[in-house]
N, C-alpha and C positions, 0 to 999 in steps of 0.2 A: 525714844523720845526725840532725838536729833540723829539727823545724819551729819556727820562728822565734815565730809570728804566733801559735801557736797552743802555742805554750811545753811542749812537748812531742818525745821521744826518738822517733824514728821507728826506728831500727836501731839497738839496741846495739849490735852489732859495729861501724859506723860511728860510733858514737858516740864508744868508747875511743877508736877509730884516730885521732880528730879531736882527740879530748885527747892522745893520743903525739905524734899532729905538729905539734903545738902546740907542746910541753914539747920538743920535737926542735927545731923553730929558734929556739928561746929559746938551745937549749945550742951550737948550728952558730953562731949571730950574735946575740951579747949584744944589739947594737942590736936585735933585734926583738922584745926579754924583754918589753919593756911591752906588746908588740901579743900576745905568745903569752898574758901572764895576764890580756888584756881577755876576748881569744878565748875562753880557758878558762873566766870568769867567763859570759859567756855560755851558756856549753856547759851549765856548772852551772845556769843561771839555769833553761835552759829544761826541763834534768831535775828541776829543784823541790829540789834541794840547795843550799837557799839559803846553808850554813854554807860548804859548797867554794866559794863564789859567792863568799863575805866572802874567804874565804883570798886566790883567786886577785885579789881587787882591793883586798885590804890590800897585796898584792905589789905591781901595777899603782902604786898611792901610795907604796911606798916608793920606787920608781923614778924617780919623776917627784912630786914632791912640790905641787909648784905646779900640776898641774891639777886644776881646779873639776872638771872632767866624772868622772873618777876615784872624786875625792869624794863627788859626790854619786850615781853609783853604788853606792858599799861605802854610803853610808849608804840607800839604799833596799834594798840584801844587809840589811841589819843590822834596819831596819823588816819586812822579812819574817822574818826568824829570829822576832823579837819575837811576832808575830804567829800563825805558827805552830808556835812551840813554847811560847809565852805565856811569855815570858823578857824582862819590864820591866826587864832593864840593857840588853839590845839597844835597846831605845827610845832609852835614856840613850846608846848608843853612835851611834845615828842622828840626834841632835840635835848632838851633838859635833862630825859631820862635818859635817853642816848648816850650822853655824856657821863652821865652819873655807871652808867654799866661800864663805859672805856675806865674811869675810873676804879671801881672794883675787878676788872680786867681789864687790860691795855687792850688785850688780842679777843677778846671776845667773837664767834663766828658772826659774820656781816655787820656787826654795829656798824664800823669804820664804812661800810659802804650805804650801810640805811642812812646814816650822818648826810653824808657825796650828796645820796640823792636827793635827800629833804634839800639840801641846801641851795639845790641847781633850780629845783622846783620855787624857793623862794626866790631866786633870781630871775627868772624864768620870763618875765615883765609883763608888760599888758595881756601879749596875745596869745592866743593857742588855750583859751580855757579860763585865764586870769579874772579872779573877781576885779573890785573895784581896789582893792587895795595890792592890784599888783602883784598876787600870788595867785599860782597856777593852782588851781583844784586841780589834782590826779589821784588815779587811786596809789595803790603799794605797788611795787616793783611785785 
Protein backbone atom coordinates (compact mmCIF):
# COMPACT_ATOMS: atom_id res chain seq x y z
CA UNK A 1 0.00 0.00 0.00
CA UNK A 2 2.90 2.52 1.02
CA UNK A 3 6.33 2.66 0.74
CA UNK A 4 7.59 3.43 3.92
CA UNK A 5 11.17 4.60 3.29
CA UNK A 6 10.20 6.62 0.58
CA UNK A 7 6.84 8.20 2.25
CA UNK A 8 4.82 7.56 -0.48
CA UNK A 9 1.26 5.73 -1.54
CA UNK A 10 2.08 3.21 -3.80
CA UNK A 11 -1.74 1.69 -4.48
CA UNK A 12 -4.58 3.67 -3.60
CA UNK A 13 -6.80 0.94 -3.53
CA UNK A 14 -4.40 -0.72 -0.97
CA UNK A 15 -4.03 2.21 0.54
CA UNK A 16 -7.92 2.73 1.99
CA UNK A 17 -8.03 -1.09 2.40
CA UNK A 18 -5.14 -0.61 4.93
CA UNK A 19 -6.86 2.38 6.69
CA UNK A 20 -10.34 -0.03 6.81
CA UNK A 21 -8.29 -2.70 8.44
CA UNK A 22 -6.85 -0.74 10.56
CA UNK A 23 -10.17 1.13 11.80
CA UNK A 24 -11.63 -2.60 11.59
CA UNK A 25 -9.42 -4.16 14.59
CA UNK A 26 -9.59 -1.06 16.53
CA UNK A 27 -13.63 -1.72 16.53
CA UNK A 28 -13.14 -6.04 16.61
CA UNK A 29 -10.50 -5.53 19.89
CA UNK A 30 -10.44 -2.27 21.70
CA UNK A 31 -7.03 -3.53 22.97
CA UNK A 32 -5.69 -2.92 19.57
CA UNK A 33 -7.22 0.77 19.15
CA UNK A 34 -3.72 2.19 19.99
CA UNK A 35 -1.74 -0.07 17.45
CA UNK A 36 -4.81 0.65 14.75
CA UNK A 37 -4.28 4.77 15.02
CA UNK A 38 -0.29 4.40 15.23
CA UNK A 39 -0.85 2.31 11.92
CA UNK A 40 -3.17 4.89 10.61
CA UNK A 41 -1.04 7.73 11.55
CA UNK A 42 1.45 6.14 9.52
CA UNK A 43 -0.56 5.52 6.58
CA UNK A 44 -1.32 9.29 6.85
CA UNK A 45 2.33 10.20 7.31
CA UNK A 46 3.40 8.51 4.33
CA UNK A 47 0.44 9.87 1.97
CA UNK A 48 1.77 13.47 3.29
CA UNK A 49 -1.59 14.23 5.22
CA UNK A 50 0.12 15.20 7.88
CA UNK A 51 -3.34 16.87 9.55
CA UNK A 52 -5.04 12.92 9.33
CA UNK A 53 -1.46 12.04 10.81
CA UNK A 54 -2.18 14.52 14.08
CA UNK A 55 -5.84 13.17 14.21
CA UNK A 56 -4.92 9.49 14.15
CA UNK A 57 -2.10 10.12 16.99
CA UNK A 58 -3.91 12.60 19.09
CA UNK A 59 -6.05 9.33 19.34
CA UNK A 60 -3.04 7.07 19.72
CA UNK A 61 -2.30 9.83 23.13
CA UNK A 62 -5.51 9.82 24.25
CA UNK A 63 -5.30 6.19 24.83
CA UNK A 64 -2.27 5.80 26.25
CA UNK A 65 -1.39 8.96 27.80
CA UNK A 66 2.03 8.14 29.35
CA UNK A 67 3.91 7.30 26.12
CA UNK A 68 6.73 9.53 25.22
CA UNK A 69 6.88 7.73 21.73
CA UNK A 70 3.21 8.88 20.92
CA UNK A 71 4.10 12.17 21.95
CA UNK A 72 6.66 12.90 20.22
CA UNK A 73 5.15 11.55 17.02
CA UNK A 74 1.81 13.98 17.10
CA UNK A 75 4.33 16.63 17.82
CA UNK A 76 6.49 15.89 14.74
CA UNK A 77 2.45 15.41 12.80
CA UNK A 78 2.07 18.87 14.19
CA UNK A 79 5.93 20.42 13.03
CA UNK A 80 4.91 19.23 9.60
CA UNK A 81 1.49 20.68 9.42
CA UNK A 82 3.24 23.85 10.57
CA UNK A 83 5.63 23.66 7.99
CA UNK A 84 3.63 23.00 5.27
CA UNK A 85 0.66 24.71 5.46
CA UNK A 86 2.81 27.71 7.38
CA UNK A 87 0.38 27.44 10.28
CA UNK A 88 2.77 28.93 13.57
CA UNK A 89 0.16 27.41 16.24
CA UNK A 90 1.17 24.00 15.00
CA UNK A 91 4.78 24.97 15.86
CA UNK A 92 3.19 26.07 19.40
CA UNK A 93 1.35 22.64 19.39
CA UNK A 94 4.74 20.71 18.57
CA UNK A 95 6.55 22.34 21.49
CA UNK A 96 3.77 21.54 23.85
CA UNK A 97 4.14 17.92 23.00
CA UNK A 98 7.73 18.25 23.11
CA UNK A 99 7.59 19.27 26.40
CA UNK A 100 5.11 17.01 27.75
CA UNK A 101 7.59 13.96 26.52
CA UNK A 102 10.66 15.81 28.46
CA UNK A 103 8.36 15.46 30.99
CA UNK A 104 7.48 11.85 30.97
CA UNK A 105 11.20 11.41 30.26
CA UNK A 106 13.84 14.10 31.04
CA UNK A 107 16.30 12.38 28.44
CA UNK A 108 14.07 11.28 26.01
CA UNK A 109 16.26 10.47 22.34
CA UNK A 110 16.27 14.09 20.44
CA UNK A 111 13.34 15.81 22.27
CA UNK A 112 15.90 18.16 23.83
CA UNK A 113 17.12 18.86 20.41
CA UNK A 114 13.73 18.94 18.31
CA UNK A 115 12.76 21.72 21.27
CA UNK A 116 16.71 23.87 20.22
CA UNK A 117 15.49 23.72 16.84
CA UNK A 118 11.78 24.57 16.84
CA UNK A 119 12.81 27.19 19.02
CA UNK A 120 15.63 28.88 16.66
CA UNK A 121 13.24 28.42 13.78
CA UNK A 122 10.75 30.62 15.91
CA UNK A 123 13.35 33.14 16.35
CA UNK A 124 14.59 33.00 13.08
CA UNK A 125 12.83 36.51 12.17
CA UNK A 126 11.58 38.01 9.03
CA UNK A 127 14.03 36.55 6.58
CA UNK A 128 15.18 33.36 5.02
CA UNK A 129 11.59 31.79 4.55
CA UNK A 130 9.61 33.73 7.46
CA UNK A 131 5.87 34.16 6.82
CA UNK A 132 4.24 37.34 7.94
CA UNK A 133 4.33 36.51 11.35
CA UNK A 134 7.95 36.22 11.64
CA UNK A 135 8.39 32.42 11.76
CA UNK A 136 10.52 30.54 9.49
CA UNK A 137 8.61 27.79 7.66
CA UNK A 138 11.22 24.83 7.43
CA UNK A 139 10.79 21.45 7.20
CA UNK A 140 12.22 18.81 10.23
CA UNK A 141 15.86 18.63 10.88
Amino acid sequence: AVDVKARKVLSPERFEEALALSAKAAEVDARLAVQAAVQMAELHRCAGDYEKESWALERAVQLNLDNPEYRQALALAYWRIGAQNRKPEYYERALTEFRSVLKLRPNYPNTARYIRDLQERFLAGTSGGAGASGVAYRSLP
